[in-house]
The first five atom37 places (N, CA, C, CB, O) and aatype in JSON, in Angstrom:
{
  "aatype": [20, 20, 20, 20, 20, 20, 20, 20, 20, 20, 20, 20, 20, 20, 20, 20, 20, 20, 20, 20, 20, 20, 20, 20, 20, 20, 20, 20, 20, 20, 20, 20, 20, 20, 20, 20, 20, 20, 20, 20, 20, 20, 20, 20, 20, 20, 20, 20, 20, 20, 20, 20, 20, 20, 20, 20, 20, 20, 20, 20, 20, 20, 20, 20, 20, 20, 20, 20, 20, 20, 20, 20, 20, 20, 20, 20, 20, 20, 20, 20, 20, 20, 20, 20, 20, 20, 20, 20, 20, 20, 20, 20, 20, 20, 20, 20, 20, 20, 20, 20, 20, 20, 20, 20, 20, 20, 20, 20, 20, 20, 20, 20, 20, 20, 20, 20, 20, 20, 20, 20, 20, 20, 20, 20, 20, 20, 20, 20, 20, 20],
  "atom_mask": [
    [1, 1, 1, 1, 1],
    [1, 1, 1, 1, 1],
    [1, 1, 1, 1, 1],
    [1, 1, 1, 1, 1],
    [1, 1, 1, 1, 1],
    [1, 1, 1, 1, 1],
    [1, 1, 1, 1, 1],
    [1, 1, 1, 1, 1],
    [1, 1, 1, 1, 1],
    [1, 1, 1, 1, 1],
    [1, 1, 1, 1, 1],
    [1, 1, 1, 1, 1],
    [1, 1, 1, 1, 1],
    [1, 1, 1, 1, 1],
    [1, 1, 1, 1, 1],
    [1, 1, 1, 1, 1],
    [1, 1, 1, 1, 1],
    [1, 1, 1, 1, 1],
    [1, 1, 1, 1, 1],
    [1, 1, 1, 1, 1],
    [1, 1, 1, 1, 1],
    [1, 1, 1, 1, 1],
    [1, 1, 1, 1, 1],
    [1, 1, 1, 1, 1],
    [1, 1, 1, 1, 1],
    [1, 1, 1, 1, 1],
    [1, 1, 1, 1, 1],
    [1, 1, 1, 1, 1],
    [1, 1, 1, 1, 1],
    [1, 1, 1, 1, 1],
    [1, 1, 1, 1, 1],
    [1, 1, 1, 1, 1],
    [1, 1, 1, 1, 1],
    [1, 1, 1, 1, 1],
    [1, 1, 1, 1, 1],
    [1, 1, 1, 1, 1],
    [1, 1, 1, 1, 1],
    [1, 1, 1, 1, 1],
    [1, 1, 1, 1, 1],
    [1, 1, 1, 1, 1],
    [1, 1, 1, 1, 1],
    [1, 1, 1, 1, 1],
    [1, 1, 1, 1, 1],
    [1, 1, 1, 1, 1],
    [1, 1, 1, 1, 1],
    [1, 1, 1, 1, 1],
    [1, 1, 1, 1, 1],
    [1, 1, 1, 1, 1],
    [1, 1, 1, 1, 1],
    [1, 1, 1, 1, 1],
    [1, 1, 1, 1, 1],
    [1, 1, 1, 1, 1],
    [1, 1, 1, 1, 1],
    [1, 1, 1, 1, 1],
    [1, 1, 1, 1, 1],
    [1, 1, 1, 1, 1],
    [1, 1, 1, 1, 1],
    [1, 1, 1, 1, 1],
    [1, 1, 1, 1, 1],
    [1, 1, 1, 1, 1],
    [1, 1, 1, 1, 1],
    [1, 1, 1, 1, 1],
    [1, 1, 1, 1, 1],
    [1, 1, 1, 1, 1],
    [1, 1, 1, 1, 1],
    [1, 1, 1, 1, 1],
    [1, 1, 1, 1, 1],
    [1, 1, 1, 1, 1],
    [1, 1, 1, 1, 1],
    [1, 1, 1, 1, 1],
    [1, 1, 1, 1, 1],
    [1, 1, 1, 1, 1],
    [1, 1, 1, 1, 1],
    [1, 1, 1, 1, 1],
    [1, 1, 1, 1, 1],
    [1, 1, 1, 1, 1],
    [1, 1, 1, 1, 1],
    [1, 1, 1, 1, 1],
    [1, 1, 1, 1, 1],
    [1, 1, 1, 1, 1],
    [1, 1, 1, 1, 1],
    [1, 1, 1, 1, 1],
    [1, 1, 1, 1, 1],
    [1, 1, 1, 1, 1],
    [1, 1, 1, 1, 1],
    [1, 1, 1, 1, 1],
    [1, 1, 1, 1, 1],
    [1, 1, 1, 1, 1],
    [1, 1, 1, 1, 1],
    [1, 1, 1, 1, 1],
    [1, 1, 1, 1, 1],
    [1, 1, 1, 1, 1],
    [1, 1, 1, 1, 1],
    [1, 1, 1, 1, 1],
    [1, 1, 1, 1, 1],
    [1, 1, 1, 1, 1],
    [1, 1, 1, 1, 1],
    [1, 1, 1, 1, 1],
    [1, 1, 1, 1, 1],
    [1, 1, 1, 1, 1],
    [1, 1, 1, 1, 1],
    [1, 1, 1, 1, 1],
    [1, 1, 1, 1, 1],
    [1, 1, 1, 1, 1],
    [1, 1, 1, 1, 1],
    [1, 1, 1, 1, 1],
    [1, 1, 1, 1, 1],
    [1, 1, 1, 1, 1],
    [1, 1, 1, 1, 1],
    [1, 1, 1, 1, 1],
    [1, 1, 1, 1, 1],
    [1, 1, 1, 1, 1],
    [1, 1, 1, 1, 1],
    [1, 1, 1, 1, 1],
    [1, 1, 1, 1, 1],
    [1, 1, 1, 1, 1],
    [1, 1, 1, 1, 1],
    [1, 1, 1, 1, 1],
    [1, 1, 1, 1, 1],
    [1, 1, 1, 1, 1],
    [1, 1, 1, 1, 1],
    [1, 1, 1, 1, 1],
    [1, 1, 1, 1, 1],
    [1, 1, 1, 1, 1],
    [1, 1, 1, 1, 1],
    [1, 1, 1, 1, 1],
    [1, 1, 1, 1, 1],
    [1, 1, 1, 1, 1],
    [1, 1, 1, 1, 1],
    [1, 1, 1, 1, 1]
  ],
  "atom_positions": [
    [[9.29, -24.91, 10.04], [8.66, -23.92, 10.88], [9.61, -23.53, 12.0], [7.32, -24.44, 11.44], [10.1, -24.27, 12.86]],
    [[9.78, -22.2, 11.8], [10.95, -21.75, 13.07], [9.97, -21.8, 14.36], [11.77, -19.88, 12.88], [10.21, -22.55, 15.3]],
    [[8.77, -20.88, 14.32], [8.14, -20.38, 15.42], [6.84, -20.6, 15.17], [8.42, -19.04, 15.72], [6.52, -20.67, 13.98]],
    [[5.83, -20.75, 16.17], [4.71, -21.11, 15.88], [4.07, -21.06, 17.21], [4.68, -22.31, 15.17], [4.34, -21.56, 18.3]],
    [[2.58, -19.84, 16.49], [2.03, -19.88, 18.43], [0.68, -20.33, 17.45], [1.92, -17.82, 19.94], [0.58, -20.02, 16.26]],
    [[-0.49, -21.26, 18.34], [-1.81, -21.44, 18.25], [-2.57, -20.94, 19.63], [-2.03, -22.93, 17.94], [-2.23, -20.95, 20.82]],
    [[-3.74, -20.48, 18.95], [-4.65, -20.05, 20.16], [-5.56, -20.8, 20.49], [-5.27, -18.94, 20.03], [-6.22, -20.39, 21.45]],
    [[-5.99, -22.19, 19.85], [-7.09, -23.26, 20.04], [-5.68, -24.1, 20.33], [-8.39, -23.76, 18.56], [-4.46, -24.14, 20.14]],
    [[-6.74, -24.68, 20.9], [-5.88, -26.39, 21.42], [-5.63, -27.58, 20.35], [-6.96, -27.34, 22.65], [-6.48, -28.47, 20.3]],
    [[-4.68, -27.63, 19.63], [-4.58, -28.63, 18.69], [-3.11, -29.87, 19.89], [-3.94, -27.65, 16.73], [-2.3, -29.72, 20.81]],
    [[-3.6, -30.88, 19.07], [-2.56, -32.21, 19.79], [-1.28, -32.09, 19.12], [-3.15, -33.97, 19.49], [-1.42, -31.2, 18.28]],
    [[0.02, -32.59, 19.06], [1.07, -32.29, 18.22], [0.92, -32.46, 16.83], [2.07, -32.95, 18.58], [1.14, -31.6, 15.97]],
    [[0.44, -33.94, 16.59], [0.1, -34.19, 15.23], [-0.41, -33.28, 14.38], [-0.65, -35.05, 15.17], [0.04, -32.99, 13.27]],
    [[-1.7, -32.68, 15.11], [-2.24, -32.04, 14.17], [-1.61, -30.59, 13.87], [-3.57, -32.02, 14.48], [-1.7, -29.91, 12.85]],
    [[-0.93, -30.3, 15.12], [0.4, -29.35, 14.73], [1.43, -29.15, 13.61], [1.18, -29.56, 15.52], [1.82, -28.34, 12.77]],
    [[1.6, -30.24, 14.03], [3.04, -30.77, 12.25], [1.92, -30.92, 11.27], [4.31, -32.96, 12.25], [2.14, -30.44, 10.15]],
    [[0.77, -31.49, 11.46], [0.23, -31.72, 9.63], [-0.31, -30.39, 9.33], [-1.25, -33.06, 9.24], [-0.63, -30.13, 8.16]],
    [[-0.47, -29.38, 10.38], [-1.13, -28.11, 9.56], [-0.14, -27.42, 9.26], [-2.15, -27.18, 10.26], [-0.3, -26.66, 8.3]],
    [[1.21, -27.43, 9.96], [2.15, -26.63, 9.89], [2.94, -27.17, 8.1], [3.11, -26.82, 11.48], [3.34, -26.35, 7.29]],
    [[2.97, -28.71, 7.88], [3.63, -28.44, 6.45], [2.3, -28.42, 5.32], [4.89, -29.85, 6.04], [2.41, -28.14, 4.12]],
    [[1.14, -28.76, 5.95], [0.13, -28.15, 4.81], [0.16, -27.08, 4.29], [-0.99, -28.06, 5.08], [-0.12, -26.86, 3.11]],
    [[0.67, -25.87, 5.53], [0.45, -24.54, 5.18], [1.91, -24.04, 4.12], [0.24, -23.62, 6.75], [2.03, -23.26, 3.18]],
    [[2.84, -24.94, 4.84], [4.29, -24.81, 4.02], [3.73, -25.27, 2.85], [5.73, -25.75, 4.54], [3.15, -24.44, 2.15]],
    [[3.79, -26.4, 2.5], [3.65, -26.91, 1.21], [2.29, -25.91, 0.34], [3.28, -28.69, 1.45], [2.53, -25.57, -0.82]],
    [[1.54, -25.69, 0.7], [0.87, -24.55, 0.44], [1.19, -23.47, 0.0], [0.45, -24.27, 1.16], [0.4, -23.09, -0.86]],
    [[2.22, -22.6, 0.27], [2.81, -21.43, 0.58], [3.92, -21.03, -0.4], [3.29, -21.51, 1.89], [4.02, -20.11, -1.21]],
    [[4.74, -22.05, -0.04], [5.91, -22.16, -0.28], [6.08, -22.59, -2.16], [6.43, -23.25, 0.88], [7.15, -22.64, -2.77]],
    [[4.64, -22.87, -2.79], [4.32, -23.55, -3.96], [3.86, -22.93, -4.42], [3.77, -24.5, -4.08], [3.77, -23.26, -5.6]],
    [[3.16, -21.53, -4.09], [2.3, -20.44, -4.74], [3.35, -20.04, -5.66], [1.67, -19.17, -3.76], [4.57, -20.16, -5.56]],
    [[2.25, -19.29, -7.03], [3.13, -18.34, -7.81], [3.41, -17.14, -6.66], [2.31, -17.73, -9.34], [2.79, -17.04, -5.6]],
    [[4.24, -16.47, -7.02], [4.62, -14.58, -6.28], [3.19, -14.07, -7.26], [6.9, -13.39, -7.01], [2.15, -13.92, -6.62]],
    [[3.17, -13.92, -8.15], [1.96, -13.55, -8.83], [0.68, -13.5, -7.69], [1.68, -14.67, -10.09], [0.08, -12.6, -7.11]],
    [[0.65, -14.6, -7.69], [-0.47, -14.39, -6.85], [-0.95, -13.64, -5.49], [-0.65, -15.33, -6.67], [-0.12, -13.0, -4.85]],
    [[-2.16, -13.7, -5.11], [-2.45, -12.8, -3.86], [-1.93, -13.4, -2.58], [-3.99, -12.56, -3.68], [-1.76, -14.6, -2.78]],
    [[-1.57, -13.0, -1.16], [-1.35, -13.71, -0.31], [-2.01, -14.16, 0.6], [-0.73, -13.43, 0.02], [-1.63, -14.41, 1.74]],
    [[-3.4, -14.35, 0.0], [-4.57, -14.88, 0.76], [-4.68, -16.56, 0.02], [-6.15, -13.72, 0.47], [-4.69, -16.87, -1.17]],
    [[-4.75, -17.31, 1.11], [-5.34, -18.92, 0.4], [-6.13, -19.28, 0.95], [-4.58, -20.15, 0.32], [-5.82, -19.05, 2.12]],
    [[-7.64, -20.05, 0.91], [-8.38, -20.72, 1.45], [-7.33, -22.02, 2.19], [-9.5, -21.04, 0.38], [-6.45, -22.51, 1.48]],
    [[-7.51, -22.47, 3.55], [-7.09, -23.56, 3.88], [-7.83, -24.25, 4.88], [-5.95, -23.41, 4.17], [-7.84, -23.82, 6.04]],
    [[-8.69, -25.64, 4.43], [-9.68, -25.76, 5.46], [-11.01, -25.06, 5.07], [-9.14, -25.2, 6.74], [-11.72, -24.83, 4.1]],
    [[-10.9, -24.82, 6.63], [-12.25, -23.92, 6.86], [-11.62, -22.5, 7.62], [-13.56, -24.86, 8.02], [-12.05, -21.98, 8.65]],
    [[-10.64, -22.11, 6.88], [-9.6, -20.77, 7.18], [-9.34, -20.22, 6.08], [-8.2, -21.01, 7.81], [-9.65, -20.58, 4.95]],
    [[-8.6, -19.07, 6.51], [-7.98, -18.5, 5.21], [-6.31, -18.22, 5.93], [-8.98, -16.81, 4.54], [-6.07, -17.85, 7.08]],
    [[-5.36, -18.52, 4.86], [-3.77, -18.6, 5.31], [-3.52, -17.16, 4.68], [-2.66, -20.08, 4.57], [-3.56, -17.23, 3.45]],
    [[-3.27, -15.84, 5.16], [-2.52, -14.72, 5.05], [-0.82, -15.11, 5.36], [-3.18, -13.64, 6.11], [-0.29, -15.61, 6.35]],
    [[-0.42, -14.8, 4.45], [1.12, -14.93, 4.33], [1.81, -13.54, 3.57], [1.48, -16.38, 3.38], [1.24, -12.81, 2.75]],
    [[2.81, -13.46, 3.96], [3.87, -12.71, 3.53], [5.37, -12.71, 2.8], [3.99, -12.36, 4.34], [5.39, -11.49, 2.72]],
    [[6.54, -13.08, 2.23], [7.42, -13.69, 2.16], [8.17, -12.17, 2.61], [7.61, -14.58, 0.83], [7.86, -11.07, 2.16]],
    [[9.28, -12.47, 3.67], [10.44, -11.33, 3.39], [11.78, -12.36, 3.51], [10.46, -9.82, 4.76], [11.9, -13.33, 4.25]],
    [[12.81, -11.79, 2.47], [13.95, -12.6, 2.12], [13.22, -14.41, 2.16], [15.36, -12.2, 3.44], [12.28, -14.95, 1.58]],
    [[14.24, -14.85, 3.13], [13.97, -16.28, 2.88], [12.65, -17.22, 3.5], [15.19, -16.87, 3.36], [12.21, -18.34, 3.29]],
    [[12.14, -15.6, 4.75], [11.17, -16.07, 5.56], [10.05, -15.77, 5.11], [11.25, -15.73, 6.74], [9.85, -14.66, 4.6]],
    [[8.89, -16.89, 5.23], [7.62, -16.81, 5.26], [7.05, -16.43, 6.54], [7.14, -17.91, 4.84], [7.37, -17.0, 7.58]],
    [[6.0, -15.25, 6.47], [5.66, -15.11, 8.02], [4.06, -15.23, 7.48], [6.27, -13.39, 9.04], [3.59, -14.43, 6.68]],
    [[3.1, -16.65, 8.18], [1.86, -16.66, 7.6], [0.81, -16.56, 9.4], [1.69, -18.38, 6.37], [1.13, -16.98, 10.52]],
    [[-0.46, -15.81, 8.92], [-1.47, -16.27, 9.89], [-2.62, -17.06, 9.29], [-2.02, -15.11, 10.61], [-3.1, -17.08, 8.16]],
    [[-2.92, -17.7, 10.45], [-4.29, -18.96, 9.64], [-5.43, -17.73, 10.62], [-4.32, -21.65, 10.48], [-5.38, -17.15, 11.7]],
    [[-6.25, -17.79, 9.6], [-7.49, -16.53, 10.42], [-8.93, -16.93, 9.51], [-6.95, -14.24, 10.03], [-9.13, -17.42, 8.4]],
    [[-9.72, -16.47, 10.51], [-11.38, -16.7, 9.88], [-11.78, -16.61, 8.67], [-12.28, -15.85, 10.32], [-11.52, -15.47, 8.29]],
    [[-12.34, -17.25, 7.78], [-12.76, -16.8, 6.5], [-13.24, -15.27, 6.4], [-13.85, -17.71, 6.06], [-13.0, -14.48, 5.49]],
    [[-13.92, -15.05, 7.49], [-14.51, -13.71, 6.99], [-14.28, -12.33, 7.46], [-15.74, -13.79, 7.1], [-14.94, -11.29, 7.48]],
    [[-12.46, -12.9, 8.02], [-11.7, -11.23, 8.34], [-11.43, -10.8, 7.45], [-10.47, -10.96, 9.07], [-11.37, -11.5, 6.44]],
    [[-11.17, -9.63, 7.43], [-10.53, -8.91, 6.48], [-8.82, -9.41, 6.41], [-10.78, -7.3, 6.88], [-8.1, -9.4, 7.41]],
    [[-8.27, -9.91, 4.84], [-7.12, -9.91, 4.71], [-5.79, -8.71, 4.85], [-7.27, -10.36, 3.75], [-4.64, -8.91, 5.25]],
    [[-6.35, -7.56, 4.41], [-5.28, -6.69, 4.32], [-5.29, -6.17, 5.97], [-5.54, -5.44, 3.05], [-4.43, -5.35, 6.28]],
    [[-6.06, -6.56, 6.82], [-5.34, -5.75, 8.4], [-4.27, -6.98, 8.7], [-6.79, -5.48, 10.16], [-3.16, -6.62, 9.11]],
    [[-4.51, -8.45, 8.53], [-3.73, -9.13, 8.98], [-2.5, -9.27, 7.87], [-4.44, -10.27, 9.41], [-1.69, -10.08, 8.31]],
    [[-2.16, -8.84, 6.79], [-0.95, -8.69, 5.84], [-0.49, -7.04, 6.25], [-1.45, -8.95, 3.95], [0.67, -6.72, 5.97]],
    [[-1.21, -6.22, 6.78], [-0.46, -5.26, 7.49], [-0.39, -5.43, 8.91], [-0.93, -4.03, 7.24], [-0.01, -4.42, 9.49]],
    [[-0.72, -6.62, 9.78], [-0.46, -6.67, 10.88], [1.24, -7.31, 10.88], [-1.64, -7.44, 11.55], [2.15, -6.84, 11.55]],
    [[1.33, -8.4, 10.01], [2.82, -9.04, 9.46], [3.28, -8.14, 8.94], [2.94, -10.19, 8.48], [4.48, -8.28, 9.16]],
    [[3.11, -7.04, 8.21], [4.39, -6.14, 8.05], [4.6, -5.03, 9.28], [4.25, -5.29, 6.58], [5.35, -4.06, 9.23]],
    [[3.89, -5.35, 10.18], [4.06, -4.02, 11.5], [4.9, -5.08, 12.33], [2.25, -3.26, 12.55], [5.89, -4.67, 12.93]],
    [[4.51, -6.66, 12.41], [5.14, -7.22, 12.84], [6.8, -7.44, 12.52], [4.43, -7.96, 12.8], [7.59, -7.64, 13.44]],
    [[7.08, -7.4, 11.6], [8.26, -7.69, 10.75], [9.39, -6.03, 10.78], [7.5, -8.17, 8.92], [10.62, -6.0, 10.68]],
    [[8.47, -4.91, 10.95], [8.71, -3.97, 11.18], [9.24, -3.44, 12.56], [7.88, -3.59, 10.77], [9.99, -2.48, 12.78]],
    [[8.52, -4.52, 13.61], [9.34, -4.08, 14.84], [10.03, -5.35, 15.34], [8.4, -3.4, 16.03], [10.43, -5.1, 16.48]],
    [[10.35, -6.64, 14.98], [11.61, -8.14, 14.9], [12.76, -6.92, 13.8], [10.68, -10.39, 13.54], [13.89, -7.3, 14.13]],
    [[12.88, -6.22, 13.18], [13.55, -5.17, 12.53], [14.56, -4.42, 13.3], [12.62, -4.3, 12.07], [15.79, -4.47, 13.3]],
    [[13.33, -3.38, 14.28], [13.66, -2.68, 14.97], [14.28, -3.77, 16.36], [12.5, -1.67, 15.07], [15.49, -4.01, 16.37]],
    [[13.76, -4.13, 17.01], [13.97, -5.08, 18.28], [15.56, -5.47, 17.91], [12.74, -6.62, 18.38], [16.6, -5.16, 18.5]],
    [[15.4, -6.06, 17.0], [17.09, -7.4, 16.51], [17.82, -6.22, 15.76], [16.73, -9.34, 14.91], [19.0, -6.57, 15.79]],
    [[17.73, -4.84, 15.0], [18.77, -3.77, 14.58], [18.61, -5.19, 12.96], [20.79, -3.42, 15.96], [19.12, -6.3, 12.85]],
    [[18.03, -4.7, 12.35], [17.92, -5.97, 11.0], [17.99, -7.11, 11.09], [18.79, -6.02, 10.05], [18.88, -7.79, 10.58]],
    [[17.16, -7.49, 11.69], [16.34, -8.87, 12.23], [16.82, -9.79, 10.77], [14.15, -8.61, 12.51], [16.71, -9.35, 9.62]],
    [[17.43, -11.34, 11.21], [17.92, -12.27, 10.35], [16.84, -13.3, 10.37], [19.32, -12.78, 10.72], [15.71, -12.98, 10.73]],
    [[17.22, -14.85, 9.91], [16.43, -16.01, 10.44], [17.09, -16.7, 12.18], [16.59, -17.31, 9.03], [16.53, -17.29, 13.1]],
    [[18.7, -16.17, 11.93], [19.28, -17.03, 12.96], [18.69, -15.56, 14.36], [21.52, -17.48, 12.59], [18.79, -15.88, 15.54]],
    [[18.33, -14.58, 14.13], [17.78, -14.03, 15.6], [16.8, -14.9, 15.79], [17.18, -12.46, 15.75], [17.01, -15.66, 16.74]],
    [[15.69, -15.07, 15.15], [14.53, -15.69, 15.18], [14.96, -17.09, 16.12], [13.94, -15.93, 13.59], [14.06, -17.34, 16.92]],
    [[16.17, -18.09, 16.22], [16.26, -19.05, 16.41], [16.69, -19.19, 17.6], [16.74, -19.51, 15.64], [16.3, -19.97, 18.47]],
    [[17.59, -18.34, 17.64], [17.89, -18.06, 18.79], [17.78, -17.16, 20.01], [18.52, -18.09, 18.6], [18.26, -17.32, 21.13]],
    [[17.1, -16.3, 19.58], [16.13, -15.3, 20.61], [14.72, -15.57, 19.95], [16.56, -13.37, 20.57], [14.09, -14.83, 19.19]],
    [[14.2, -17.45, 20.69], [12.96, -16.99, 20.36], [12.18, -17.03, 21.37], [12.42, -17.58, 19.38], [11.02, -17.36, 21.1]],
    [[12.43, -16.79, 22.49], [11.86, -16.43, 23.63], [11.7, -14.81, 23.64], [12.7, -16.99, 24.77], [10.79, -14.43, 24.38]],
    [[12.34, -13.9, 23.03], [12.27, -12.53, 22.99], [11.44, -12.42, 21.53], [13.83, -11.78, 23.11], [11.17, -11.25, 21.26]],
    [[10.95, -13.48, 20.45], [10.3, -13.02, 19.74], [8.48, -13.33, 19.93], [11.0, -13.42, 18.61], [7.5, -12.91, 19.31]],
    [[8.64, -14.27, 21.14], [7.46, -14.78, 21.32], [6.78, -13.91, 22.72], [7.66, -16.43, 21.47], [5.56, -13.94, 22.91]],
    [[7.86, -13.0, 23.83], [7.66, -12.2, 23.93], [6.74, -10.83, 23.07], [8.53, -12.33, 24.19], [5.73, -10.27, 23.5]],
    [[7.53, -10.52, 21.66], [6.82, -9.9, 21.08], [5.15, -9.98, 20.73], [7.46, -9.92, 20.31], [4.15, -9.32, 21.02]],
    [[5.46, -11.19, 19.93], [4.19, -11.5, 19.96], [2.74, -11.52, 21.24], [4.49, -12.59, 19.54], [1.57, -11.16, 21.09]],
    [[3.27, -11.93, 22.11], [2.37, -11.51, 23.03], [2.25, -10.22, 23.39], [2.53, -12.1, 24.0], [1.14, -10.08, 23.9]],
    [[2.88, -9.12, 23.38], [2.52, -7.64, 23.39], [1.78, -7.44, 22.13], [3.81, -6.64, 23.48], [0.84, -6.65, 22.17]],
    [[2.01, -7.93, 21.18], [1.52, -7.51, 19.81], [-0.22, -8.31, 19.3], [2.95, -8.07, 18.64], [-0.81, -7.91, 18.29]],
    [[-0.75, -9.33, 20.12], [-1.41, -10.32, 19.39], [-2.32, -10.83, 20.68], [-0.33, -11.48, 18.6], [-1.77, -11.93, 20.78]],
    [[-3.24, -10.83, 21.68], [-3.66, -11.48, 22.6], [-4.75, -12.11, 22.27], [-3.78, -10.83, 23.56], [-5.7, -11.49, 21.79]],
    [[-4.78, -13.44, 22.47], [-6.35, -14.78, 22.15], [-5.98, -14.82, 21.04], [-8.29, -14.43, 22.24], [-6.95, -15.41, 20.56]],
    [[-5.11, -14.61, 19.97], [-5.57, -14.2, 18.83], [-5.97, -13.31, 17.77], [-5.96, -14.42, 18.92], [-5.97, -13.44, 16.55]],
    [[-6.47, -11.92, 18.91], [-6.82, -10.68, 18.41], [-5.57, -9.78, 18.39], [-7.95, -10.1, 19.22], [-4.68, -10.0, 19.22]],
    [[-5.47, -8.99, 17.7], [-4.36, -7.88, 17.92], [-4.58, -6.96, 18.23], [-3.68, -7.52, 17.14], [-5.25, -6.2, 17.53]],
    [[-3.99, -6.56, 19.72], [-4.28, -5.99, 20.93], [-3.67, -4.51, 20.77], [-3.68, -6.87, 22.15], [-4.4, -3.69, 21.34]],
    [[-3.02, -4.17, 20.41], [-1.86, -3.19, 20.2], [-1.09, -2.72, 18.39], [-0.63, -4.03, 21.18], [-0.3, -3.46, 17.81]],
    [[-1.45, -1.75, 17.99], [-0.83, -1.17, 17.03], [0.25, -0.21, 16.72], [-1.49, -0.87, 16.68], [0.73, 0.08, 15.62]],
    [[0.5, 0.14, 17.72], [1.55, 1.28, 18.1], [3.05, 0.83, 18.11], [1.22, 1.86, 19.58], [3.56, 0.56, 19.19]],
    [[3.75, 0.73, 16.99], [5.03, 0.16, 17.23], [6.12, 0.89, 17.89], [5.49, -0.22, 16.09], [7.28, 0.55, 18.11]],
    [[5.44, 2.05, 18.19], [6.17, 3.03, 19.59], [5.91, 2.3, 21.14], [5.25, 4.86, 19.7], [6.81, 2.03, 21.93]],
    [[4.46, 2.06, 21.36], [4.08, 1.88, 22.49], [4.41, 0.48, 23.35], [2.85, 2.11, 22.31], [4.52, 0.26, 24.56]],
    [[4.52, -0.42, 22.07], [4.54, -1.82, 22.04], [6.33, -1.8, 22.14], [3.67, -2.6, 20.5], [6.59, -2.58, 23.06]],
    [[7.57, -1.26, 21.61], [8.87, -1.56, 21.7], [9.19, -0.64, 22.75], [9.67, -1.44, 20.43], [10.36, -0.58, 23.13]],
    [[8.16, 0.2, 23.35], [8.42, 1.1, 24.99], [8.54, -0.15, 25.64], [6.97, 2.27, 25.82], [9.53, -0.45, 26.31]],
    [[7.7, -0.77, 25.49], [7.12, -1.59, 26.46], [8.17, -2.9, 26.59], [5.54, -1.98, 26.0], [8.32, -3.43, 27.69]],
    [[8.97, -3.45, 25.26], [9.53, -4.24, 25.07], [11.18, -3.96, 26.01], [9.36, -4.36, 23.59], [11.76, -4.69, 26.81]],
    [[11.51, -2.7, 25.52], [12.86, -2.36, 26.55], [12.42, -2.08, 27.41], [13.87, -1.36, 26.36], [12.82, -2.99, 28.14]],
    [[11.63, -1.28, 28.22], [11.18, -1.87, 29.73], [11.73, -3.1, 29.94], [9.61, -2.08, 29.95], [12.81, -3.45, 30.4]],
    [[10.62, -3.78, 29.45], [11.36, -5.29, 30.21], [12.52, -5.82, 30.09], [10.81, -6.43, 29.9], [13.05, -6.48, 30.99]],
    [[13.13, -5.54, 28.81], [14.6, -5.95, 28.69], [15.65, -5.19, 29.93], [15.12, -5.48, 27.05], [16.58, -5.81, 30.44]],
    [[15.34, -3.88, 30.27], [16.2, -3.13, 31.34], [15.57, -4.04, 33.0], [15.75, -0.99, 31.23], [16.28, -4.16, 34.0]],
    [[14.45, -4.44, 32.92], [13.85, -5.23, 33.89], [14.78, -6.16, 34.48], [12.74, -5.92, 33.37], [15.1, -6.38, 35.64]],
    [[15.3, -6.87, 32.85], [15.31, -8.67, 32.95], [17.35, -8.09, 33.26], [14.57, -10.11, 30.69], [18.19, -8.86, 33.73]],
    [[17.55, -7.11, 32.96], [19.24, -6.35, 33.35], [19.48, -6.41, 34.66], [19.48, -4.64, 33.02], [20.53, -5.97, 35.12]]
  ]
}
C-alpha cells in the first residue's frame, strides 16, 4: 500500500490487516471480472491502471459505478497534477497527493467533481506554498 486515507477510526493493526485483505483480494481477481467485491460488511471498488491498484472500501448500498468513475476522475487529475503521473510521484509527492484527495473527497463523501475547479484550486496553493 503506497497511500491510504480512512475516515473511521481504525487502530494500526486493523489498518495493515484490512489493507492486505483488500490486496490479497484484489490483486487475485480474474481482469474478467467486475470491479466490485463484497468485503466484510463493505463493498471494495477498485480499478487497476498500469501497475497501480487504486481501490475504495464504500457502503454496500452505494452505487458502484460513481465511485469507479470517481477513481478514474481521480487518476485523471494525479495525470494532470504530476504531467503523467508514475508510482514513484505517488511516493514521493505524497503530501501533494493527499492534498488532492482532500479537495477531491471530504468525511468520505466526494465533495467536488470539477477537475477544472478542483486543479484551479490545486495551483493556487502550489503558487501559495512559492
Amino acid at each position: 500500500t503506497r497511500l491510504a486515507k480512512y475516515y473511521v477510526p481504525l487502530d494500526d493493526d486493523e489498518k495493515r490487516t484490512i489493507e492486505h485483505d483488500i490486496h490479497r483480494l484484489v490483486v487475485n481477481r480474474d481482469p474478467k471480472h467486475t470491479n466490485f467485491v463484497e468485503f466484510r460488511n463493505y463493498k471494495v471498488v477498485y480499478r487497476r491502471y498500469a501497475g497501480l491498484f487504486f481501490s475504495l472500501c464504500v457502503d454496500l448500498n452505494d452505487n458502484e459505478l460513481v465511485h469507479l468513475e470517481s477513481i478514474h476522475l481521480f487518476v485523471e487529475m494525479l495525470d494532470h497534477f504530476f504531467a503523467n503521473v508514475c508510482e514513484l510521484d505517488l511516493v514521493f509527492n505524497f503530501q501533494k497527493v493527499y492534498l488532492l484527495v482532500d479537495e477531491f473527497i471530504l468525511a468520505g463523501e466526494v465533495q467536488d467533481t470539477s477537475k477544472k475547479a478542483i486543479m484551479e484550486r490545486l495551483a493556487e496553493l502550489e503558487r501559495v506554498k512559492d
